[in-house]
C-alpha positions as CSV (number, residue, x, y, z in Angstrom):
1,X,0.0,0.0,0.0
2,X,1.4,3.4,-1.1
3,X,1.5,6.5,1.5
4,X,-0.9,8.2,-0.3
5,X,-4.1,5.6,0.1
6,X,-2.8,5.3,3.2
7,X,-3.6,8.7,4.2
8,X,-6.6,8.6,2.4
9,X,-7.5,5.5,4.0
10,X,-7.7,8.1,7.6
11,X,-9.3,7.6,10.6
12,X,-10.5,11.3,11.2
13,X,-9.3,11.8,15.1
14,X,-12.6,12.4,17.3
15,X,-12.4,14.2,20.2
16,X,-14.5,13.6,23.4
17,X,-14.8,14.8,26.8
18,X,-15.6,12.0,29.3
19,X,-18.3,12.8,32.3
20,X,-17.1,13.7,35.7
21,X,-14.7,11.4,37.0
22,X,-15.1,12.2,40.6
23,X,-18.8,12.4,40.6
24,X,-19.0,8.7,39.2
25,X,-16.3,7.4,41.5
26,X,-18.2,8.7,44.5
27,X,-21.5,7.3,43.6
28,X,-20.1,4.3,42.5
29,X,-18.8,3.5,45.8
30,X,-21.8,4.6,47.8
31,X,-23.5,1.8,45.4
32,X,-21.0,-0.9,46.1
33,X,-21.4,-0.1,49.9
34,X,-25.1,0.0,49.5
35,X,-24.9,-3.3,47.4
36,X,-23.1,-5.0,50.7
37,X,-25.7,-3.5,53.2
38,X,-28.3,-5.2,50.4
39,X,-26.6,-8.4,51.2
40,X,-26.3,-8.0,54.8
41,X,-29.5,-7.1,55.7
42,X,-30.4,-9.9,53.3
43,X,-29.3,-12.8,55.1
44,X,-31.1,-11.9,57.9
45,X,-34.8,-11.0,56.5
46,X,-36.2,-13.6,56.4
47,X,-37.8,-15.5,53.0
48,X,-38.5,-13.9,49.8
49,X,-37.3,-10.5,51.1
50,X,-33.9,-11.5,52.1
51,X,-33.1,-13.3,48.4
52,X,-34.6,-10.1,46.5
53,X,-31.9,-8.1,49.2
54,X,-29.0,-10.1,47.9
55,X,-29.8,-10.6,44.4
56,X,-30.5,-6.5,44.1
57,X,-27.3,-6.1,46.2
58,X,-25.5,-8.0,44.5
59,X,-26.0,-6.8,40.8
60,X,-25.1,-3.4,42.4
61,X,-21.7,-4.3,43.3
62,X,-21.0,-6.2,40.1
63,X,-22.7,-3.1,37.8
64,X,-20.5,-0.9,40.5
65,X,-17.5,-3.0,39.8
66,X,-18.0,-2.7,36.1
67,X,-18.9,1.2,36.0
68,X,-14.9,2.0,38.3
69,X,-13.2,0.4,34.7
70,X,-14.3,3.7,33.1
71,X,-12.8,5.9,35.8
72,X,-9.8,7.3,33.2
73,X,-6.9,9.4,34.8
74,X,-5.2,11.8,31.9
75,X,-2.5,13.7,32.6
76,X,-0.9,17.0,30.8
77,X,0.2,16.6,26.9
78,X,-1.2,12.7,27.0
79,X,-4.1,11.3,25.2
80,X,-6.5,8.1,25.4
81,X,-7.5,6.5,22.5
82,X,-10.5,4.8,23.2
83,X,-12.0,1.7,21.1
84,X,-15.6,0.1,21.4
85,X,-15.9,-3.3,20.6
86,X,-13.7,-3.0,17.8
87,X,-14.9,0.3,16.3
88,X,-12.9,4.0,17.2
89,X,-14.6,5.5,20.3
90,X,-12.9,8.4,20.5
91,X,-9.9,10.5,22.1
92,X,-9.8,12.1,25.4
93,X,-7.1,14.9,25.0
94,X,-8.2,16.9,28.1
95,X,-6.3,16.3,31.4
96,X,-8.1,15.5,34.4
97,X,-10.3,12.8,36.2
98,X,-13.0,11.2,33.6
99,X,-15.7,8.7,33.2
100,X,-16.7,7.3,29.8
101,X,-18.4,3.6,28.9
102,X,-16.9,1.0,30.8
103,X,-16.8,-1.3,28.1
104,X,-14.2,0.8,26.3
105,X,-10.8,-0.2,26.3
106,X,-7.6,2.8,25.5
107,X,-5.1,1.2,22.9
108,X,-1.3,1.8,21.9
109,X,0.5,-0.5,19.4
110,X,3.9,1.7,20.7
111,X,2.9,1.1,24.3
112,X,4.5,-2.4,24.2
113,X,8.0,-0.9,23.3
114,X,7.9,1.0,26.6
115,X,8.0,-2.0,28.7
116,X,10.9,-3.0,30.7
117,X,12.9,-6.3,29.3
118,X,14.1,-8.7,31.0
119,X,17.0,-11.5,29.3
120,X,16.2,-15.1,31.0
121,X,17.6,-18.6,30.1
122,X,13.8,-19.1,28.1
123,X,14.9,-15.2,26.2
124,X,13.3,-11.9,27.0
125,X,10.8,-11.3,28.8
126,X,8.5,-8.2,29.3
127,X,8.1,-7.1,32.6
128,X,6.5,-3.7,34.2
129,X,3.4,-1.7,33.6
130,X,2.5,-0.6,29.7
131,X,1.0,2.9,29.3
132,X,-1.3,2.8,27.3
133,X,-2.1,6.5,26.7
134,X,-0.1,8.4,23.9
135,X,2.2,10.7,24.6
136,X,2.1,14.1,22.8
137,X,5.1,15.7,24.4
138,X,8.2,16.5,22.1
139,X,10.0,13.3,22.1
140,X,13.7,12.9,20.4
141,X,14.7,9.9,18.5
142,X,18.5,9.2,18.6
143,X,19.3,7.4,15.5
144,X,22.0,5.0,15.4
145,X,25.2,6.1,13.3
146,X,24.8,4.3,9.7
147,X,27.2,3.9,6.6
148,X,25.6,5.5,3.7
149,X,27.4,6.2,0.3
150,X,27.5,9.9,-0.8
151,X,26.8,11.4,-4.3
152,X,30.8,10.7,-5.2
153,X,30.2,6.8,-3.8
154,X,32.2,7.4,-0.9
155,X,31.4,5.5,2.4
156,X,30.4,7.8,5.1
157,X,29.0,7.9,8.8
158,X,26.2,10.1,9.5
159,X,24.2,9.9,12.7
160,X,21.0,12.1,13.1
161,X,18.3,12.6,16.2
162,X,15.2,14.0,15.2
163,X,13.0,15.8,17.7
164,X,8.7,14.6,17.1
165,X,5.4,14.6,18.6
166,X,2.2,13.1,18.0
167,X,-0.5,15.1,16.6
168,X,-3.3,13.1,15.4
169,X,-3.4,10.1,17.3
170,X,-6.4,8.3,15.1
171,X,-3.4,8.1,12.1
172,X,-0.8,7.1,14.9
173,X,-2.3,4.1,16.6
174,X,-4.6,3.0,13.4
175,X,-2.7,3.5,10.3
176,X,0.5,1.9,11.7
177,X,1.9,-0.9,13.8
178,X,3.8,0.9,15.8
179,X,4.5,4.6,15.0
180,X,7.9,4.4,17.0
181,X,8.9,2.3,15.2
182,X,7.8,3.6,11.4
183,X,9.6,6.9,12.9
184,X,12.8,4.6,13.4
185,X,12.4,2.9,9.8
186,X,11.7,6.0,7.7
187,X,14.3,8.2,9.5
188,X,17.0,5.4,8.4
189,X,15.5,6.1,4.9
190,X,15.1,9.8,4.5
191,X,18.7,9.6,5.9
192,X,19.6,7.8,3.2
193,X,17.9,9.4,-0.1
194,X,19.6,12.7,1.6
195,X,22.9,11.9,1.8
196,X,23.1,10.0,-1.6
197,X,22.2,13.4,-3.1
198,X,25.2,15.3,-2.2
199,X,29.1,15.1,-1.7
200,X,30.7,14.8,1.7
201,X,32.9,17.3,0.7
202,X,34.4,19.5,-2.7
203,X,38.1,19.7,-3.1
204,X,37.6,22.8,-6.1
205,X,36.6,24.9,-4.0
206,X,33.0,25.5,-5.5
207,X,29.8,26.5,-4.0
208,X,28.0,23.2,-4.4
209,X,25.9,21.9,-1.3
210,X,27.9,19.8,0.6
211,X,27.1,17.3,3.8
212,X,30.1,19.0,5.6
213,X,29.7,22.4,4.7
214,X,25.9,22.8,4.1
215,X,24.6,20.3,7.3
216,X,22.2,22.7,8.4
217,X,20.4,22.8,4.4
218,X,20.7,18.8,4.5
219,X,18.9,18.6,8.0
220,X,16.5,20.8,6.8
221,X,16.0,18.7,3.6
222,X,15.6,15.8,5.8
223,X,13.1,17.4,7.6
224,X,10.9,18.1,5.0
225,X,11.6,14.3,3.3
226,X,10.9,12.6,7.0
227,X,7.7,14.6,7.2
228,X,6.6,13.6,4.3
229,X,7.2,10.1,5.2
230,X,5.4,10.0,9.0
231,X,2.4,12.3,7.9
232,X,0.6,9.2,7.2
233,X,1.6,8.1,11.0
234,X,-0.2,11.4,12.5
235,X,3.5,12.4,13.8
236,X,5.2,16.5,13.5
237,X,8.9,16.4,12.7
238,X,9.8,19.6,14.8
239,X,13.7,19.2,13.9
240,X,16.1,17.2,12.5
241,X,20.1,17.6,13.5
242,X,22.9,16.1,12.3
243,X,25.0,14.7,15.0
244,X,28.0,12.3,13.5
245,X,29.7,12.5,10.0
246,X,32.7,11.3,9.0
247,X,34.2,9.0,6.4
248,X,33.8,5.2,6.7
249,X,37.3,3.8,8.1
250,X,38.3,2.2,4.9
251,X,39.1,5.4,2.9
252,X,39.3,7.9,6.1
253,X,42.9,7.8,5.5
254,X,43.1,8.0,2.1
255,X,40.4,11.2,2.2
256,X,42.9,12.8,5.0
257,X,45.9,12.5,2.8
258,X,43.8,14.3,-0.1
259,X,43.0,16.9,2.4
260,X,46.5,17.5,3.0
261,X,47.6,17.8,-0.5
262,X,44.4,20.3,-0.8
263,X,46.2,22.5,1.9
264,X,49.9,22.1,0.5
265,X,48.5,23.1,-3.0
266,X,46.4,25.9,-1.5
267,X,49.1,27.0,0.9
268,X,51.9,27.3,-2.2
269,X,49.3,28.9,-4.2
270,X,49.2,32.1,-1.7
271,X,53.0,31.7,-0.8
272,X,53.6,32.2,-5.0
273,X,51.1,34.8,-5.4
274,X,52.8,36.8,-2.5
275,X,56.0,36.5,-4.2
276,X,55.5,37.4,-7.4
277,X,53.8,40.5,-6.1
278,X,57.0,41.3,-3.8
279,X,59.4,40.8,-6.6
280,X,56.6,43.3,-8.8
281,X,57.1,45.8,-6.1
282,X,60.7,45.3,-5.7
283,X,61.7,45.9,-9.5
284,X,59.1,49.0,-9.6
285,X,61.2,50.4,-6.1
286,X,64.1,49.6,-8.1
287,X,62.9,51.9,-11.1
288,X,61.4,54.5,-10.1
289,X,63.8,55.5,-7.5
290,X,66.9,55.0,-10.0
291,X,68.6,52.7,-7.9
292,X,70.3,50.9,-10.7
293,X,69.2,49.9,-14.2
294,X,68.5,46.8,-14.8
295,X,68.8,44.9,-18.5
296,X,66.2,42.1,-19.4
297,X,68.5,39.6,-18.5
298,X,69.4,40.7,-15.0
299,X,65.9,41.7,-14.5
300,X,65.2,38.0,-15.5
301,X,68.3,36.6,-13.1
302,X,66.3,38.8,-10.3
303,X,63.6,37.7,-10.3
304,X,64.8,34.0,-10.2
305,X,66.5,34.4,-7.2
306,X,63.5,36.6,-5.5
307,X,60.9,33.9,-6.1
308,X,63.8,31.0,-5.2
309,X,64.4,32.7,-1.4
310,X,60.8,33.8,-0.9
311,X,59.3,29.8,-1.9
312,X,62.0,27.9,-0.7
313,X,61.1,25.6,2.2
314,X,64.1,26.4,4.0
315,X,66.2,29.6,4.6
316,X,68.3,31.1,1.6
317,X,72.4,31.0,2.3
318,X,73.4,34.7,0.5
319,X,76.2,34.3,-1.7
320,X,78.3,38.1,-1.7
321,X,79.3,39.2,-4.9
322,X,82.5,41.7,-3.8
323,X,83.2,42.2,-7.6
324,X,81.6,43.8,-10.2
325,X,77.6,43.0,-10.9
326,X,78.9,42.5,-14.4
């Protein structure tokens, strides 16, 4: 099935206030503890009376027993998702203390992620209470550092969290498994088409889009590509960051001896230009202040030995003329 009959496949989210909470909860246990005066004074009328006591007392406990399962506690930014004998009740997004039909039951395909897990000899085992309500607070997925070729084929880390929230619960618990999961599974893949798209770096020196010099353009790229992804899931992608990248170790050394030669090259580059504008300066000095005049071929000899002393890796030893220049 394709994203887009998946979101038009939606389950439009309903919102519903339940009935006061603390209302039914106190009326619920005067009628339990009027259901056990029924059966006390019950047994001790005597004949019909007495059974009629019990029976009526004791359908007033059980329909009091049955009424405290809809007694539903929500706290701040969380949500119940409420199902009716298979079909979508509704969602309570309001905190506070409600009461809605006992027979409904709150449901959350992440909820069993949440769990604790516990490794025996028989393999893990689940242990601890599983919330079902949804959370809608800004959560952060921290995805796990993954190889991924760039545009140039070169193997390269990148790790990314992305900060999300739930926003229409409906799409999140019915349109997916488990939307903590999808989140987990399409982040890998947005990751992915991203960073196939672009180099990890230009050695030209060009303006191209790059995942080392433009990461905040490609985390904003894979914003908009995970969103796209997760809107069928009902999820927000508030931000995406980019938290690892590097090259694979296989050609991480090779890349840093190309970075090196990048430098040399761009470091004798400036050295040269430098020179050949002081040895410029030095024969126009020369000129205009008459100093001495100069042939083609001296000037040529010149500026030999002014670009020799001023690129040379190492310091020039002067040789002293004491004879003539000629």
């Amino acid at each position: 099935m394709s994203y887009d009959s998946l979101q038009n496949k939606h389950i439009a989210e309903k919102e519903i206030e339940g009935k006061n909470g603390y209302l039914m909860l106190i009326l619920t246990i005067l009628g339990f503890l009027l259901g056990l005066a029924g059966i006390v004074l019950g047994s001790i009328w005597p004949n019909a009376l007495g059974i009629i006591a019990i029976v009526l007392g004791s359908l007033l406990i059980i329909v009091c027993s049955i009424c405290w399962g809809g007694l539903k506690a929500v706290a701040p930014n969380e949500a119940i998702v409420l199902v009716l004998f298979g079909k979508y009740y509704g969602t309570i997004r309001k905190d506070g203390f409600f009461f809605v039909n006992p027979f409904c039951i709150s449901i959350n395909p992440a909820a069993a992620s949440s769990g604790l897990t516990i490794q025996t000899t028989t393999g893990a085992v689940s242990a601890g209470p599983k919330n079902k309500k949804v959370s809608l607070k800004a959560m952060t997925l921290n995805n796990e550092k993954q190889t991924v070729n760039d545009e140039l084929g070169n193997p390269v880390i990148i790790g990314t969290i992305v900060i999300w929230r739930v926003v229409d619960t409906a799409k999140a618990v019915f349109n997916v498994n488990n939307y903590k999961t999808f989140l987990s599974i399409q982040c890998d893949s947005a990751t992915r088409n991203i960073t196939r798209q672009y180099p990890y770096d230009v050695s030209d020196g060009s303006d191209e889009k790059t995942l080392r010099g433009s990461s905040q353009e490609i985390a904003d790229m894979m914003k908009q590509d995970l969103q796209q992804r997760v809107e069928a899931a009902g999820l927000e992608i508030l931000e995406v960051r980019i938290t690892h990248l590097s090259y694979a170790p296989e050609i991480a050394a090779a890349m840093l001896q190309r970075q090196q030669a990048a430098a040399i090259i761009a470091a004798r580059q400036k050295i040269v230009e430098g020179a050949v504008g002081m040895v410029e300066m030095a024969l126009q000095h020369l000129s205009e202040n008459e100093v001495v005049e100069l042939d083609e071929e001296r000037k040529a000899a010149m500026v030999s030995n002014l670009l020799v002393v001023l690129c040379g890796n190492k310091d020039a030893q002067p040789i002293v003329n004491s004879g003539s220049i000629y």
